[in-house]
N, C-alpha and C positions, 0 to 999 in steps of 0.2 A: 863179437862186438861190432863186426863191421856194418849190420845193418842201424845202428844208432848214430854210422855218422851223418846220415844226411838228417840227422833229428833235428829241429830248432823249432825255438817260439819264434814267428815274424812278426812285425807290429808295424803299422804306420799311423800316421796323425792327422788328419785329415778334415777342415770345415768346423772343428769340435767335436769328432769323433775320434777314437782311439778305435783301431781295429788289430786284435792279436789274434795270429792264424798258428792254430795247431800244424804244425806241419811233419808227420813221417812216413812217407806215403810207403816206405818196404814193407810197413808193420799196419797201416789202417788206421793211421794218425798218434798210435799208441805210446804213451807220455812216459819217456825213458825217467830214470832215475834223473837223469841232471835236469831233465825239463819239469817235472816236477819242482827242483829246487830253485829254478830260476822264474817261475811263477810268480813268487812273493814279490821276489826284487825287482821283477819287473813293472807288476802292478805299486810297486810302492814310486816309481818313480815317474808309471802315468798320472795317480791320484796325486803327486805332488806339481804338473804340469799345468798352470793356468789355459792352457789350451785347449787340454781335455774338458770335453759337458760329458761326454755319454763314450763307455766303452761298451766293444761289440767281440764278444769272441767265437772263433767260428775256428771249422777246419778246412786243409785244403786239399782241392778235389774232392771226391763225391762223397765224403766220410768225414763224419765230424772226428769221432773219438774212439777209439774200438780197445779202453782201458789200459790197461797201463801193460810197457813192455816190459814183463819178467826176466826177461833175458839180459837185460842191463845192471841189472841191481849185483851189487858186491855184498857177500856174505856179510858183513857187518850192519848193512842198512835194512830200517823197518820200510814195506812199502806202505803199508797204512798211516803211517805217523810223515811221511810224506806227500802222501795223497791230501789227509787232513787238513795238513800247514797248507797248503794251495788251496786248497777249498775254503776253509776258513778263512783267508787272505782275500780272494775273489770274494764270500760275502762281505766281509768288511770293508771292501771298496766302496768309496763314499759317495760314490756319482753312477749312476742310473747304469747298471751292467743287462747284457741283454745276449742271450746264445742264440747263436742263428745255426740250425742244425740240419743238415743230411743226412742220409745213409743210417752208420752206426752211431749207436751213441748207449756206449756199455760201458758199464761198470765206471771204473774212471771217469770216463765219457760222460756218461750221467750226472755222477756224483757233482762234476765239475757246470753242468747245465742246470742242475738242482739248485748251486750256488748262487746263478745268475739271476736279478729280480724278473726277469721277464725271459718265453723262452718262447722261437718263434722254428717254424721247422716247414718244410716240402715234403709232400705226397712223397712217400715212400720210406720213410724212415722208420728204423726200428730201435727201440729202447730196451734197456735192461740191465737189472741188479743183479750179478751171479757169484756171490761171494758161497751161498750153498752150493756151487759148481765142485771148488776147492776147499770146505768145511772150515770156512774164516767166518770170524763174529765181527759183523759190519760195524762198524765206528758208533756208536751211541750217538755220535752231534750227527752224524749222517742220516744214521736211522730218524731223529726228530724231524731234523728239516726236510726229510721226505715227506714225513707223516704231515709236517704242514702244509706241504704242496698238497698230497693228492687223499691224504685222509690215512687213516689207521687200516682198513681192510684193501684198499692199492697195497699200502705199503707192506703188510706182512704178503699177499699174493706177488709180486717180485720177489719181497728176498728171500719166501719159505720156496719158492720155486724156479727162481732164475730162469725163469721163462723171457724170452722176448717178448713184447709187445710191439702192436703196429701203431702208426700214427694217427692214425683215428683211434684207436685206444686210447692212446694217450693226452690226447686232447679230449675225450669222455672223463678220462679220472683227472683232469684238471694241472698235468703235467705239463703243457703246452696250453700257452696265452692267443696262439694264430696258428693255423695250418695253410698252409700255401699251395697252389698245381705245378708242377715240376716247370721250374722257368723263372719261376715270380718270386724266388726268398731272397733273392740278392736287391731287387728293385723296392721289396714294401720294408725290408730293413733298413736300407738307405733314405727310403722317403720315413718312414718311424723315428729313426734318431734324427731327422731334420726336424722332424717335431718336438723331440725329448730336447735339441740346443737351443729353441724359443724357448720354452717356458720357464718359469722363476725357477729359480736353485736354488732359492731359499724353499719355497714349497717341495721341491723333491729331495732335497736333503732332509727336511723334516719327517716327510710322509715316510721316506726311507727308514730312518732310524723307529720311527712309532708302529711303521708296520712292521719290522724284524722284532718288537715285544722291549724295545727299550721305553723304559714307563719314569724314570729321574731325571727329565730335562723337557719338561713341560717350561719350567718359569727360562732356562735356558732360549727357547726357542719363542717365546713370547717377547723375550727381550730383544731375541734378533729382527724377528717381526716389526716390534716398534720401533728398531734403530734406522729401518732398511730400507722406509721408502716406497716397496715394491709395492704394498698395496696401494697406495695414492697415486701411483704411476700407472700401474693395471685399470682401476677405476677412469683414470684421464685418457689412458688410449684405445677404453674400449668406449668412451664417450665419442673422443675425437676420430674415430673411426681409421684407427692407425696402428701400428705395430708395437708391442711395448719395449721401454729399454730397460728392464732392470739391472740394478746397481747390487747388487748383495750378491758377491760378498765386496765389499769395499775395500780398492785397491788392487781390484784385477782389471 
């Protein structure tokens, strides 16, 4: 167990950015049992932050995620039913998530950049599903929100084969939103989410929840719409040739 003590999730706050950094560099960033469980609680405490617009999760040093550390886990614990709770937690985060990814990025690794709505990565990285490595049947919510990223034939090719993929792969089957030249992920991520803390939050709160397939809060989001302002202020400062100030959600 000794290589899990230097394991921790980092996080800082920064501009309106949340940025959580995988960190276990003995194992290739690999998400011990407790760092699995401490995912949730963590993200539930940036999404409750009026600070945060836009979280960014990344790994540190050259490797985003290289799955989860087996060697942590106590005989009593599921590690799928932990990976899950995190994963599902990360999609459910209500404000614009975005993986900035290196190196490895398996299995966990993936699963956890699958969650994020946008996934941005540097030449040289490699991807991969390998639950056929070890004859484990990949999580059903996993399997789907693959299949929506990068299609039905990506998705059964990774997990009938737990092959790696390269970054140019990956960004062909639709896995990655930006591919970067070794240098430039840290620089177009930081100028991205300065872009993601301008824009209305009321628009990407919405686009968020409609593009994950929630379809019962159309009149919900019509009403925010009309309470909120942003459109008459978007229309006046793209008149007045100025920056906009949106107000919604009111009281932050």
């Amino acid at each position: 167990m000794e290589a899990a003590l230097d394991a921790s999730l980092l996080h800082t706050v920064a501009d309106g950015v949340a940025t959580v950094v995988i960190s276990h560099p003995a194992k290739r960033n690999a998400m011990t049992a407790a760092m699995w469980r401490a995912l949730p609680e963590l993200l539930k405490e940036l999404a409750a932050d009026p600070a945060v617009r836009v979280l960014v999760l990344t790994g540190a040093g050259p490797t985003f995620c290289a799955g989860a550390d087996i060697s942590s886990l106590t005989g009593d614990e599921d590690p799928q039913a932990l990976a899950v709770a995190a994963e599902e937690a990360l999609a459910a985060f209500p404000k614009p998530t975005l993986a900035a990814v290196r190196g490895y990025c398996v299995g966990g690794g993936s699963q956890l950049a699958a969650a994020c709505d946008l996934r941005f990565a540097e030449e040289g990285a490699s991807f991969g599903v390998t639950p056929a490595k070890l004859g484990i049947v990949y999580p059903s919510s996993s399997t789907r929100r693959l299949s929506a990223l990068v299609g039905p034939s990506w998705t059964k090719y990774l997990l009938f084969s737990a092959e790696l993929i390269d970054s140019e792969q990956a960004l062909r089957a639709g896995f990655l939103n930006e591919l970067l030249p070794a240098g430039r992920l840290d620089e177009r991520v930081a100028d991205f989410a300065r872009i993601l803390t301008s824009r209305s939050r009321l628009t990407q709160a919405a686009a968020k929840e409609f593009a994950d397939g929630r379809t019962d809060r159309d009149g919900y989001w019509s009403g925010q719409a009309a309470g909120s302002g942003d459109a008459a202020e978007g229309v006046a400062a793209f008149l007045g040739r100025r920056a906009p100030v949106f107000r919604w959600p009111t009281g932050d």
